[in-house]
Every structure is written in C-alpha cells, then in structure tokens.
TORKEKE-301236 format. One record per residue (C-alpha): residue number from 1; residue in three letters; x, y, z. Coordinates in pm, 1 decimal, decimal comma. Layout:
// TORKEKE-301236
<site i="NUM" aa="ALA" px="X" py="Y" pz="Z"/>
...
// end
This chain:
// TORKEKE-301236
<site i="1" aa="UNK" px="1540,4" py="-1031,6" pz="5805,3"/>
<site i="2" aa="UNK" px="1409,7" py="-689,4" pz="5740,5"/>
<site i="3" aa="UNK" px="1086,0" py="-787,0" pz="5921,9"/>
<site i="4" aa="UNK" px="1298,2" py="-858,8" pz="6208,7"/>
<site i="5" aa="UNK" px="1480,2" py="-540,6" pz="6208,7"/>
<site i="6" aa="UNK" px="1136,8" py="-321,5" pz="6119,7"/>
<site i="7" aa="UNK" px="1008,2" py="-513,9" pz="6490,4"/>
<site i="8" aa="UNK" px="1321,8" py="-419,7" pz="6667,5"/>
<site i="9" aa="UNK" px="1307,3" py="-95,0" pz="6569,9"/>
<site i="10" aa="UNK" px="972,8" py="-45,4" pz="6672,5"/>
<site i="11" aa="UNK" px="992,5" py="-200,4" pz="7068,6"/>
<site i="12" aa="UNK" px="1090,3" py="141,1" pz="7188,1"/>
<site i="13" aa="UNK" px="764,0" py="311,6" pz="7065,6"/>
<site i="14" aa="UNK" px="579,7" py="36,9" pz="7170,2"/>
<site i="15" aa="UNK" px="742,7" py="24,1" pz="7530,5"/>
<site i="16" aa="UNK" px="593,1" py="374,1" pz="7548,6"/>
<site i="17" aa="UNK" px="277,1" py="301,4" pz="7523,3"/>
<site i="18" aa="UNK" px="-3,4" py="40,3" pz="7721,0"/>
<site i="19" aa="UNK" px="254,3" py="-273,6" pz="7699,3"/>
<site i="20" aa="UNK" px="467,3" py="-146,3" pz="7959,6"/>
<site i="21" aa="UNK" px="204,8" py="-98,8" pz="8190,5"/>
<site i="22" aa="UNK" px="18,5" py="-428,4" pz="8076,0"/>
<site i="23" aa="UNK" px="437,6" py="-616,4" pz="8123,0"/>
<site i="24" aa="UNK" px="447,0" py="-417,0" pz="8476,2"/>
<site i="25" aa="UNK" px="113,6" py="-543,0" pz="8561,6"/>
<site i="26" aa="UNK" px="206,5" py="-907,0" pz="8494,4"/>
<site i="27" aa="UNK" px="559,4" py="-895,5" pz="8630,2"/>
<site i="28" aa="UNK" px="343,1" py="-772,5" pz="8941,1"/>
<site i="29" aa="UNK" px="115,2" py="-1024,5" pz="8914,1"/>
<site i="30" aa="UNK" px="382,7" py="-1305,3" pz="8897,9"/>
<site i="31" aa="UNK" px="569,9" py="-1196,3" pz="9146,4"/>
<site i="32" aa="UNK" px="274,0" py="-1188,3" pz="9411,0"/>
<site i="33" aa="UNK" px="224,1" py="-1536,6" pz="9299,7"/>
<site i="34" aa="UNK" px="539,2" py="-1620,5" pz="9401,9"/>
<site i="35" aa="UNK" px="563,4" py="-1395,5" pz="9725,3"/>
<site i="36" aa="UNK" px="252,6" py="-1583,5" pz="9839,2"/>
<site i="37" aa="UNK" px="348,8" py="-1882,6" pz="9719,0"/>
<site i="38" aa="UNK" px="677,1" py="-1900,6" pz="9956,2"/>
<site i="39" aa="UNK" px="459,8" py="-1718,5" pz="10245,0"/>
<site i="40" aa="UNK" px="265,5" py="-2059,5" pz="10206,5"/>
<site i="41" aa="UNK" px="590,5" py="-2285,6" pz="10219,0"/>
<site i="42" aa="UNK" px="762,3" py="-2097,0" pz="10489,3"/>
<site i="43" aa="UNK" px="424,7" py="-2096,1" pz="10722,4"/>
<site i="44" aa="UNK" px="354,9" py="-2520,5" pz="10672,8"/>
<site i="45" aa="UNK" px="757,6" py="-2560,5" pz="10703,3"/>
<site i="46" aa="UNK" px="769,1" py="-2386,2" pz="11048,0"/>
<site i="47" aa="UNK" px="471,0" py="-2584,5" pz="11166,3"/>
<site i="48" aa="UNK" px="642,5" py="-2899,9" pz="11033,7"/>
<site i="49" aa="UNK" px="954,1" py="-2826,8" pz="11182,5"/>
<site i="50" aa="UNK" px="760,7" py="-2761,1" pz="11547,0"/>
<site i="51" aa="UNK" px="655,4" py="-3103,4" pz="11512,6"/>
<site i="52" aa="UNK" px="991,3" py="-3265,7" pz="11469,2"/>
<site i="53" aa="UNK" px="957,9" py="-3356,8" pz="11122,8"/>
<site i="54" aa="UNK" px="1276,3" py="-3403,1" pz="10893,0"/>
<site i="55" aa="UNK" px="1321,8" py="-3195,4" pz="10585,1"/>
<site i="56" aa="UNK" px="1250,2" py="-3503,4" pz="10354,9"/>
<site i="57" aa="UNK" px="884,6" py="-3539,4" pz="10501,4"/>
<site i="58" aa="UNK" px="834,6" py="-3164,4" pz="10433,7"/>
<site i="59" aa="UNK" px="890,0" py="-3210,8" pz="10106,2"/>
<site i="60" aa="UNK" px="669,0" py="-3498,1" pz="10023,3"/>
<site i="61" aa="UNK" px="417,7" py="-3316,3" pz="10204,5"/>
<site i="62" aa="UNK" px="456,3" py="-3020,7" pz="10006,2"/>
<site i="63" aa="UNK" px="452,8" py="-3221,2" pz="9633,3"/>
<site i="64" aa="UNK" px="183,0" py="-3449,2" pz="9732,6"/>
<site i="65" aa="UNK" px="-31,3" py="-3065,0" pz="9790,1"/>
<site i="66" aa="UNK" px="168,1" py="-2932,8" pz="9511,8"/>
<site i="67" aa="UNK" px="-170,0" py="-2785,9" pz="9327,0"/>
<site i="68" aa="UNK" px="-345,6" py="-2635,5" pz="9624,4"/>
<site i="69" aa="UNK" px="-50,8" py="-2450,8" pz="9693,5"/>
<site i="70" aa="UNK" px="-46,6" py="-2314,3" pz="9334,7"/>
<site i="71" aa="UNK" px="-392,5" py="-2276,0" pz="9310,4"/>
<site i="72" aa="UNK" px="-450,3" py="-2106,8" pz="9637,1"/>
<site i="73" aa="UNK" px="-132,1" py="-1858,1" pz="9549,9"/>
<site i="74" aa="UNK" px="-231,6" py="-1772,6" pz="9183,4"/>
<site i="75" aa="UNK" px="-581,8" py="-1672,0" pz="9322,1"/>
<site i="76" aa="UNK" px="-406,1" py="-1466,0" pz="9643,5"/>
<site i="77" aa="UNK" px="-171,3" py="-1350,9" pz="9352,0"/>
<site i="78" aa="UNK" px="-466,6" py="-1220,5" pz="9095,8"/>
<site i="79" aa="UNK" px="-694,6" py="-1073,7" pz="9406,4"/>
<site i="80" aa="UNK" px="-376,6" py="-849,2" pz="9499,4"/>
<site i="81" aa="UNK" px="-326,7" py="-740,6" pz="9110,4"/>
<site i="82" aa="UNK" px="-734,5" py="-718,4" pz="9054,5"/>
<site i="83" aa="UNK" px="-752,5" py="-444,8" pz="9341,1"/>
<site i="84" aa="UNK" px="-383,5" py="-271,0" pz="9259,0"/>
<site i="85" aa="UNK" px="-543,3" py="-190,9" pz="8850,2"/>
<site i="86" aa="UNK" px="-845,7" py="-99,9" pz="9013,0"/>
<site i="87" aa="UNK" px="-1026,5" py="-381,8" pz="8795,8"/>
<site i="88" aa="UNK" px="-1327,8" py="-324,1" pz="9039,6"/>
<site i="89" aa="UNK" px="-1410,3" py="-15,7" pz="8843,7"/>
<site i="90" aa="UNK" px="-1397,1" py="-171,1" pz="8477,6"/>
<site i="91" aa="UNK" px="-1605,3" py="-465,4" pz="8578,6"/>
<site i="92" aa="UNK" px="-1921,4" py="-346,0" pz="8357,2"/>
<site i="93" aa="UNK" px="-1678,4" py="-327,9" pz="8095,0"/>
<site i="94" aa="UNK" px="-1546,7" py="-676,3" pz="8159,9"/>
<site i="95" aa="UNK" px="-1887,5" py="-844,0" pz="8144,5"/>
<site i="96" aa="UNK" px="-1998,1" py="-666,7" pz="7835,2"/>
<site i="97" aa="UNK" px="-1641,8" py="-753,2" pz="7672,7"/>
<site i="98" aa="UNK" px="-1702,2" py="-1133,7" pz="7747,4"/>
<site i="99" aa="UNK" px="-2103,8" py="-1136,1" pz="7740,1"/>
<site i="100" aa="UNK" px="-2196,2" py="-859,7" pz="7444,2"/>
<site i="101" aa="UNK" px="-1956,4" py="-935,2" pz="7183,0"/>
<site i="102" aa="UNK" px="-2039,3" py="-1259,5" pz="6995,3"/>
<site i="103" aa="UNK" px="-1900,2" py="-1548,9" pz="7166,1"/>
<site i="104" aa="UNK" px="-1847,5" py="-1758,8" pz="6893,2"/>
<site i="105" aa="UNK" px="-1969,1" py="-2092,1" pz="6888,8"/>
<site i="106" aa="UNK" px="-1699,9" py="-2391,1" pz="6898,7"/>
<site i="107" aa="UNK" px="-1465,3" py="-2337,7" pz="6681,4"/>
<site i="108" aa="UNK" px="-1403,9" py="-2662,3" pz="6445,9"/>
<site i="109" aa="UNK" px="-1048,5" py="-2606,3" pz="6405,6"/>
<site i="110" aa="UNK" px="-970,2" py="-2558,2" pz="6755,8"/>
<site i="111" aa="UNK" px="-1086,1" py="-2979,2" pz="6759,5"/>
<site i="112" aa="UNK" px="-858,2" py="-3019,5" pz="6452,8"/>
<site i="113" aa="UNK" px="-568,8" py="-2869,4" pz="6682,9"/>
<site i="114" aa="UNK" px="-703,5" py="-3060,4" pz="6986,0"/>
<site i="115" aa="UNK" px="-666,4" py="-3398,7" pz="6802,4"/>
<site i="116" aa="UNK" px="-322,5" py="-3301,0" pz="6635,0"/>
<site i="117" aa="UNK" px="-156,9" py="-3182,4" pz="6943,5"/>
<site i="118" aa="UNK" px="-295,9" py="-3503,8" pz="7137,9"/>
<site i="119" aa="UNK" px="-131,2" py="-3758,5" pz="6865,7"/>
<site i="120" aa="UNK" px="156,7" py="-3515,3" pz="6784,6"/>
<site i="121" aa="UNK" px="302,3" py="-3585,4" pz="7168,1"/>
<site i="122" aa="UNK" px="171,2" py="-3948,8" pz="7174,5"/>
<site i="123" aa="UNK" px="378,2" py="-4008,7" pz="6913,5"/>
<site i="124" aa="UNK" px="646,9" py="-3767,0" pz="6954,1"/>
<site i="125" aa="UNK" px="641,9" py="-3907,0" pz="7300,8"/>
<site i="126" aa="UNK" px="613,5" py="-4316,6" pz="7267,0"/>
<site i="127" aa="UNK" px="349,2" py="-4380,6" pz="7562,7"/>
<site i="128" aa="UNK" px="441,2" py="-4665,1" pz="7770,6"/>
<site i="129" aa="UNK" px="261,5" py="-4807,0" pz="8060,1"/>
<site i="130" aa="UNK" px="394,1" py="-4819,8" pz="8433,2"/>
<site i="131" aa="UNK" px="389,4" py="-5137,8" pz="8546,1"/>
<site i="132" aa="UNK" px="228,5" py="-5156,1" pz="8924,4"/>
<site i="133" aa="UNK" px="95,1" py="-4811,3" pz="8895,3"/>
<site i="134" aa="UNK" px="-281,9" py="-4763,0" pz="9025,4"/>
<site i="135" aa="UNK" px="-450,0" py="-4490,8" pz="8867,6"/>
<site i="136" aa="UNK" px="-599,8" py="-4244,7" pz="9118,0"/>
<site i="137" aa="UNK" px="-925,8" py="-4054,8" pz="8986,6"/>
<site i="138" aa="UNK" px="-881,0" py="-3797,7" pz="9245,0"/>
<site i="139" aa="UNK" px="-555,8" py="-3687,9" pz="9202,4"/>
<site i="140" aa="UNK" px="-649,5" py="-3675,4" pz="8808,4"/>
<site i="141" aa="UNK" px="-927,9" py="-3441,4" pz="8873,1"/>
<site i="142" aa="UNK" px="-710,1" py="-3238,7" pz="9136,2"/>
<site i="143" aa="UNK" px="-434,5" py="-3228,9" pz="8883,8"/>
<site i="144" aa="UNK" px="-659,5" py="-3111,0" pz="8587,0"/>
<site i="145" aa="UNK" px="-829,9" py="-2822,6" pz="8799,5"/>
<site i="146" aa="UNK" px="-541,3" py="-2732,5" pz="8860,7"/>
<site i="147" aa="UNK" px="-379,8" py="-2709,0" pz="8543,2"/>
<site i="148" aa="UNK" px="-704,8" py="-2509,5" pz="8417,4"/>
<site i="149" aa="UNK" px="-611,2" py="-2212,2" pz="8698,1"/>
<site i="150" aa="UNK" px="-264,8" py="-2279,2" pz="8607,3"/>
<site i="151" aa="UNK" px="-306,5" py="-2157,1" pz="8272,7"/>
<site i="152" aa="UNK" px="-665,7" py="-1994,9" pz="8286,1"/>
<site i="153" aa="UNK" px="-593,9" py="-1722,1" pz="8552,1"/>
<site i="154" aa="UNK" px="-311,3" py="-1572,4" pz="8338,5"/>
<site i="155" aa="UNK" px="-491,2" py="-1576,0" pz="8047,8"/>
<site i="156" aa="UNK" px="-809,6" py="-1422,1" pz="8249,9"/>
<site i="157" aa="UNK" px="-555,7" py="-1146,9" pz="8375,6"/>
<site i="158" aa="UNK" px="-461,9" py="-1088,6" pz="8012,5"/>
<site i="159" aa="UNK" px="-750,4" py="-1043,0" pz="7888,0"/>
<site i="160" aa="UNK" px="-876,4" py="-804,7" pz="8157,4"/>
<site i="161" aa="UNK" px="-515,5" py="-606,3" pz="8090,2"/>
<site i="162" aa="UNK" px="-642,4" py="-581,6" pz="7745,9"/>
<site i="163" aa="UNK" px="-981,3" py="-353,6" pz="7829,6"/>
<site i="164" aa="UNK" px="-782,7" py="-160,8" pz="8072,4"/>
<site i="165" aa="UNK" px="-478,1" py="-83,6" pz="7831,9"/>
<site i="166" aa="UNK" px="-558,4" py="-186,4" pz="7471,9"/>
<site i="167" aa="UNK" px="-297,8" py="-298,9" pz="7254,1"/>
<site i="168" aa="UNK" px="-266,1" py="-275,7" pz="6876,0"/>
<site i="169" aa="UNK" px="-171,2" py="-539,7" pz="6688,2"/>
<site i="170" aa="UNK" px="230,0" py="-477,5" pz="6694,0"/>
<site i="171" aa="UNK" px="178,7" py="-466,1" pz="7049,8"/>
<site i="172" aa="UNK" px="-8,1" py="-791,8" pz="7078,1"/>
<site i="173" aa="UNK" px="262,9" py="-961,9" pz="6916,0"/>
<site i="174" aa="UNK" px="588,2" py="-839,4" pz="7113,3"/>
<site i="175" aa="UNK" px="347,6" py="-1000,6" pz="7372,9"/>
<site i="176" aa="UNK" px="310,7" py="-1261,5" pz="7293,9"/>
<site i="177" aa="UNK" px="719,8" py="-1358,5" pz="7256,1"/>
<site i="178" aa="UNK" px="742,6" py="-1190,4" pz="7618,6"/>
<site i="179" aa="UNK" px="537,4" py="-1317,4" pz="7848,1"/>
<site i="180" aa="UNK" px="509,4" py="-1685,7" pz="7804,8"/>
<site i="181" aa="UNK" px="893,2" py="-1704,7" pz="7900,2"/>
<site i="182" aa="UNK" px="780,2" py="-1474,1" pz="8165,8"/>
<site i="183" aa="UNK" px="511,0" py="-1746,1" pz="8277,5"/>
<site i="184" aa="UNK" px="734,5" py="-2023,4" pz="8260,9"/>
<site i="185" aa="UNK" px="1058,4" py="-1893,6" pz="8438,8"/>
<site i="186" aa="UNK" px="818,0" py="-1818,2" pz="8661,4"/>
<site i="187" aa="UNK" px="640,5" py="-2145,9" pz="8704,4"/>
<site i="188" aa="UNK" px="1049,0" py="-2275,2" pz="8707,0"/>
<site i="189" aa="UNK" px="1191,6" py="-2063,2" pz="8964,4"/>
<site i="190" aa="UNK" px="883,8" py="-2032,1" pz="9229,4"/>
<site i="191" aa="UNK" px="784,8" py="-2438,9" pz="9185,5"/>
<site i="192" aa="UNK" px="1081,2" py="-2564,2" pz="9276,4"/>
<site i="193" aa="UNK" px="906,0" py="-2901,0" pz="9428,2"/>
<site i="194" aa="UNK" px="754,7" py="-2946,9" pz="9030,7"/>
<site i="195" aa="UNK" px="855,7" py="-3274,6" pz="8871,2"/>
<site i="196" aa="UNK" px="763,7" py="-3170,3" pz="8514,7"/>
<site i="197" aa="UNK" px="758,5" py="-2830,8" pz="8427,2"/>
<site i="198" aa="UNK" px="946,6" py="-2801,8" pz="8127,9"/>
<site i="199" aa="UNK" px="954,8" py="-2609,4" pz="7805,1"/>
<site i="200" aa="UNK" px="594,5" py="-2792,0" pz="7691,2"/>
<site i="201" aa="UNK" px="429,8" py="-2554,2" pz="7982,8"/>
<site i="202" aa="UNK" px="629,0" py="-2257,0" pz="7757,0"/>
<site i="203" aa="UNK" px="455,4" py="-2380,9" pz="7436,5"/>
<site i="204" aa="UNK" px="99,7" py="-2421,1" pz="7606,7"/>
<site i="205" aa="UNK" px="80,1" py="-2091,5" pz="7753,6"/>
<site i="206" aa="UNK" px="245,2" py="-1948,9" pz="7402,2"/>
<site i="207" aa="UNK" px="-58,4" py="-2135,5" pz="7223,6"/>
<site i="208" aa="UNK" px="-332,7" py="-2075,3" pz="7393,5"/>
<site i="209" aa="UNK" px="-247,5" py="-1654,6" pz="7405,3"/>
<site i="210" aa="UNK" px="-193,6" py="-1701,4" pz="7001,9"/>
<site i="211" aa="UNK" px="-565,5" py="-1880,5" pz="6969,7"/>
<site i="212" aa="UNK" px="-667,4" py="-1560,1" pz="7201,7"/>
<site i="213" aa="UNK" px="-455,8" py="-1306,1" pz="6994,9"/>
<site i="214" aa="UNK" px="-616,5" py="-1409,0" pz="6667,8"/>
<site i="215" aa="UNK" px="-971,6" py="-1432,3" pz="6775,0"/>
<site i="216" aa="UNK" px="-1039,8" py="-1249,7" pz="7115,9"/>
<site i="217" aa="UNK" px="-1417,4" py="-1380,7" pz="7144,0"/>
<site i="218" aa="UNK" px="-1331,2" py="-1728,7" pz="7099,5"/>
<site i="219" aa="UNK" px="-1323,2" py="-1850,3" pz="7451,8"/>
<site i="220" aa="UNK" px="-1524,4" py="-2099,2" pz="7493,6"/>
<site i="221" aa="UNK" px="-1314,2" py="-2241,2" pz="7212,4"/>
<site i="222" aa="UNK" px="-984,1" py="-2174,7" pz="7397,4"/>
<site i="223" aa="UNK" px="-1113,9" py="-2306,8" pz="7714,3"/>
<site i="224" aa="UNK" px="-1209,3" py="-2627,3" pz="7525,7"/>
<site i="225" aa="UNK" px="-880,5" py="-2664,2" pz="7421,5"/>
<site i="226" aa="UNK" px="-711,4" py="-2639,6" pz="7777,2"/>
<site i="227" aa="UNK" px="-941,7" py="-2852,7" pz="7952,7"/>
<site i="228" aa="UNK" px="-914,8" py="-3166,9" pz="7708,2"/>
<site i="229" aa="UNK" px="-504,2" py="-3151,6" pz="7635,9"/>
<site i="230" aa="UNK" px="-496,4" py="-3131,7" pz="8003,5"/>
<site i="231" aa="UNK" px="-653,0" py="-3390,6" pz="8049,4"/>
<site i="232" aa="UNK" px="-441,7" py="-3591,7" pz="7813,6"/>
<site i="233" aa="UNK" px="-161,8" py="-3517,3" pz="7962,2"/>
<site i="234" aa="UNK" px="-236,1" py="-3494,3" pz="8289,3"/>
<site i="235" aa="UNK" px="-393,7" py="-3902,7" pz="8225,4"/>
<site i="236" aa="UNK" px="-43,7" py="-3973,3" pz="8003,3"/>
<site i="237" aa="UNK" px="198,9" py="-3874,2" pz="8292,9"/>
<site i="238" aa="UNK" px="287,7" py="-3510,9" pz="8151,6"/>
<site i="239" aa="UNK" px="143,0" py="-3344,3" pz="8507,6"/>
<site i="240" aa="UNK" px="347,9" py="-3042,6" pz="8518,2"/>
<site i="241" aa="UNK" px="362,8" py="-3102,6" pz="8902,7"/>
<site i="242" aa="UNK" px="327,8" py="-3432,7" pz="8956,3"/>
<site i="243" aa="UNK" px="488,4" py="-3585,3" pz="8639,4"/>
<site i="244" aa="UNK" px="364,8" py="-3949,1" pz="8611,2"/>
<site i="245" aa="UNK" px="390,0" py="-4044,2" pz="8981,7"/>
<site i="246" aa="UNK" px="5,9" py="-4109,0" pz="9007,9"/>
<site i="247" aa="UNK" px="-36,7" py="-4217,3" pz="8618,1"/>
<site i="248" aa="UNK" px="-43,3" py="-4488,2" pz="8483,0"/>
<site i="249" aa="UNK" px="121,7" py="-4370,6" pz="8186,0"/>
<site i="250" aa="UNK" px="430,7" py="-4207,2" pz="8074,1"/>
<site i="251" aa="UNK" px="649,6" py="-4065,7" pz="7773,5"/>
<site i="252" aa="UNK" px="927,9" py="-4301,1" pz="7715,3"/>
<site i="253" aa="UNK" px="1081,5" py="-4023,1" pz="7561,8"/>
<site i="254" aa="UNK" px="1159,6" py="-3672,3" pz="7672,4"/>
<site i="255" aa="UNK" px="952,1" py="-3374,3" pz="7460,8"/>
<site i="256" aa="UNK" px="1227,1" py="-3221,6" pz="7321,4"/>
<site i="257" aa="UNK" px="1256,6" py="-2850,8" pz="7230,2"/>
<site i="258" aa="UNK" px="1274,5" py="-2890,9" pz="6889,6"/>
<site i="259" aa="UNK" px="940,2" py="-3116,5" pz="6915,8"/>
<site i="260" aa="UNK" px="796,9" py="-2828,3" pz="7021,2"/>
<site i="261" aa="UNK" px="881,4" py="-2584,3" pz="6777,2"/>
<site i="262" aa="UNK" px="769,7" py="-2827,8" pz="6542,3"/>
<site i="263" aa="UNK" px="432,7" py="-2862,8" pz="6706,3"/>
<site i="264" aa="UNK" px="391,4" py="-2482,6" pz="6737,8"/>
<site i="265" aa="UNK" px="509,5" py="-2414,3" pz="6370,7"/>
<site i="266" aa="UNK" px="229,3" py="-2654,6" pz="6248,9"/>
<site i="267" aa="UNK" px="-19,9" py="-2513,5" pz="6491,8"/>
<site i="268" aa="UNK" px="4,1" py="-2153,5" pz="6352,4"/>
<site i="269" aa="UNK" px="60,5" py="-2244,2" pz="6005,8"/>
<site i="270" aa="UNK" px="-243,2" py="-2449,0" pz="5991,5"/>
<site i="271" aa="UNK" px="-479,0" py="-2126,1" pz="6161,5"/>
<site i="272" aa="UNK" px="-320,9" py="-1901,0" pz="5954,9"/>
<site i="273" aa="UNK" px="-417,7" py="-2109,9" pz="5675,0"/>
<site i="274" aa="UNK" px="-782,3" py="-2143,1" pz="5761,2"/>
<site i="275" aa="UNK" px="-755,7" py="-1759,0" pz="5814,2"/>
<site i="276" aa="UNK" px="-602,8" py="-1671,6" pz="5480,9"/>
<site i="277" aa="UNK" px="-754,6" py="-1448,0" pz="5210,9"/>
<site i="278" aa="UNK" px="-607,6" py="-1746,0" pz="5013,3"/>
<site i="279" aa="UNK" px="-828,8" py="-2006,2" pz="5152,4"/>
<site i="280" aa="UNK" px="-1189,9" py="-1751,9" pz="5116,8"/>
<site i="281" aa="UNK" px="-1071,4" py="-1746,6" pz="4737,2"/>
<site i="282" aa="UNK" px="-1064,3" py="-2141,8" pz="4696,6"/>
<site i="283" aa="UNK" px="-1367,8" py="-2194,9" pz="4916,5"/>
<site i="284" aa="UNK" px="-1562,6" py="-1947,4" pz="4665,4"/>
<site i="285" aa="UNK" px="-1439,2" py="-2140,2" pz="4364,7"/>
<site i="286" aa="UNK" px="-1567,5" py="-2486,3" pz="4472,1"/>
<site i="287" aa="UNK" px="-1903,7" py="-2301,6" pz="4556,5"/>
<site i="288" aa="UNK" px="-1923,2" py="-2172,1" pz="4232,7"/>
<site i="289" aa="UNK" px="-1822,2" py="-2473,3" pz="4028,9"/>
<site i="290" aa="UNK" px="-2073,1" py="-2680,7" pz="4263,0"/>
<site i="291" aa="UNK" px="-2353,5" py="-2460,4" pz="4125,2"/>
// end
C-alpha cells in the first residue's frame, strides 16, 4: 500500500519530464491512426454508396478487408508521427540502438512463455472444432501479418520514443499501466467492424512492452513471441478482426478477465524469477556442489 502511494505521489514529477511528451506522441500517433483509418471508410463508403449498394454490403466489404485497412492506416498513422518527432534526424541513432548494442540471442524463456501462454488459453479456452468450416491459408497469413503490424508498429514507435526522450525506470513503469489501455480503447473505438477485440489484445500489448521494458535488446526474442502466439490464435479462432469466421477452430469459452490477470501474473512472476538475485545465488550453489 505504501508502494502504491510512493507511485502516486511521484506521477506529477514524472509528468514533467520525457513521458508527457513520449504519452503526447502516442496519443498523436493513435489518433492519426484513427483519423486515417475513418478517411479510408468514409472514401470506399461514398464509392459504395455511388454504386447503389446497401449499407449491409458495405459492411461485409469492409470486415472481409478488415486488416488492409488497419495495416494501411497504422503505417499512414506512424509516417505522419515519424516526420512530426523529426525521427528522420535520429535515424543513425536508431540503427546503432538496434544494430550496436548486443542483440541477444533467443531468449529460452521467452519459448517457456511461448508454450505456457499457448496451453494456458487452450485450456483456459476449451478448443472446439467448427463443423463445415474450410480453413483458408490466405486469410491465415493475411490475418497474422496483420496482427504482427498490429502490435509491432506500436512497439517500433515505442522504442524509437525511447532514444528521442529516455525514460528512467519509474517512468517506464507508469508506462507501461498507460498505454496499453491507450492501445486497446483505441483498437475498440476506431475498429468498430472487429469481431474479437477484447481485453486479450490489452494483455498482449501489456506483455510484449513488459518483455521490452525488462530487456530492451531482446527483440528478436520479442518478435518471436508475437509471430508464433499469433499464429495460434489467429489458427484457433482468436483473430482480433476476424474472430473464427475463417477458422476452423474456436474457444468454446469466452477468455475472461480474470483469465487474464492470471496469465499475466504468472508471466511476470516467472521472468522476474529467472531475473532474481535469488535465482544467480541457487544456480552458483549447484555449480559448486557439482564440482
């Protein structure tokens, strides 16, 4: 409790420094994404509507090209932001972040976390199969690309935030409880069309920034872990646009909010773990009663 009050206490000092310029930056960046996003809509609606079609066929059209739409406006969206910071001018800086720091080499624990998150939900979530469904590989691949620049172009942004207005450690933290419900009333309130996103996209986004927080050259670790629990879920019917309607799976249950918690809880519990001082002191025990 006294933690919790210590934080609170400290969110006007750290308002005043690089976060509110790093939340400004992603407010900005979200709300270009949605600005284009409805330019989009509004511009294939008219032409629909000059054609005589009805409102229902506008909207099929529009969820059936549900991830262009997103992908195309996220990209518009992090062009607009790229050349408002000026990005342009830290690009050296950029490269050598991603390229001259070691770039760790897979991380074993992220595949501990894939494989736990993968049969947490299956079982969490009961997978049933659709009967008559015919799996399409295209819209699978379509779907997982676009989950990767759902999730990947934030994350990109953040980390390019981070060279241009470095945050301490206090800082990185009040982050990270802001802006994934930033990203996902987002996601909610611009994707209207969206049969599935729900408060799962909330605990993705939250875990892949943590995995970043903790270990800022791990990204080929990170980028691991997106691209494989997308495809999961993407193959089990949890398509944050699509849901299962081209899968030949599905969740007989809803993914409650408290099965998410639970997820996250274990997810950071077990990295702290493996990060603990605790852990090094066990680890040098066994070595030295091995020898």
């Amino acid at each position: 409790m006294i933690m919790i009050l210590k934080m609170f206490n400290t969110i006007p000092q750290i308002l005043k420094n690089y976060y509110s310029k790093q939340l400004l930056m992603y407010g900005g960046y979200l709300f270009f994404g949605a600005l284009f996003y409805l330019v989009l809509i509004s511009i294939i609606s008219f032409f629909h509507f000059m054609l005589g079609h009805k409102i229902s066929e506008i909207q099929e059209w529009i969820l059936g090209y549900g991830w262009q739409l997103i992908i195309l406006s996220k990209l518009m969206a992090f062009f607009c932001i790229f050349q408002i910071i000026g990005l342009d001018a830290y690009y050296k800086d950029l490269f050598k972040y991603v390229t001259e720091k070691k770039i760790q080499k897979l991380d074993r624990n992220i595949l501990i976390l894939i494989f736990f998150t993968v049969i947490f939900f299956i079982i969490v979530g009961q997978l049933v199969i659709i009967p008559h469904h015919q799996f399409q590989l295209i819209r699978f691949a379509l779907a997982l690309v676009g989950i990767i620049v759902f999730y990947a172009t934030d994350l990109v942004l953040l980390v390019a935030l981070q060279i241009v207005y470095p945050l301490d450690k206090r800082a990185l933290a009040f982050r990270l409880l802001v802006f994934p419900i930033l990203f996902l009333l987002s996601a909610k309130l611009t994707y209207t069309f969206a049969e599935n996103i729900n408060f799962f996209v909330w605990g993705q986004f939250f875990a892949v920034m943590y995995l970043l927080n903790i270990d800022r050259n791990n990204y080929l670790s990170v980028l691991l872990y997106i691209v494989i629990t997308s495809a999961v879920f993407v193959f089990c019917g949890g398509d944050p646009v699509w849901g299962n309607l081209f899968s030949i799976l599905k969740f007989a249950k809803p993914i409650t909010g408290v099965s998410i918690v639970l997820w996250l809880a274990i997810f950071i519990m077990y990295m702290n773990f493996k990060r603990s001082k605790m852990l090094l002191k066990i680890r040098r025990k066994i070595h030295l009663l091995s020898t």
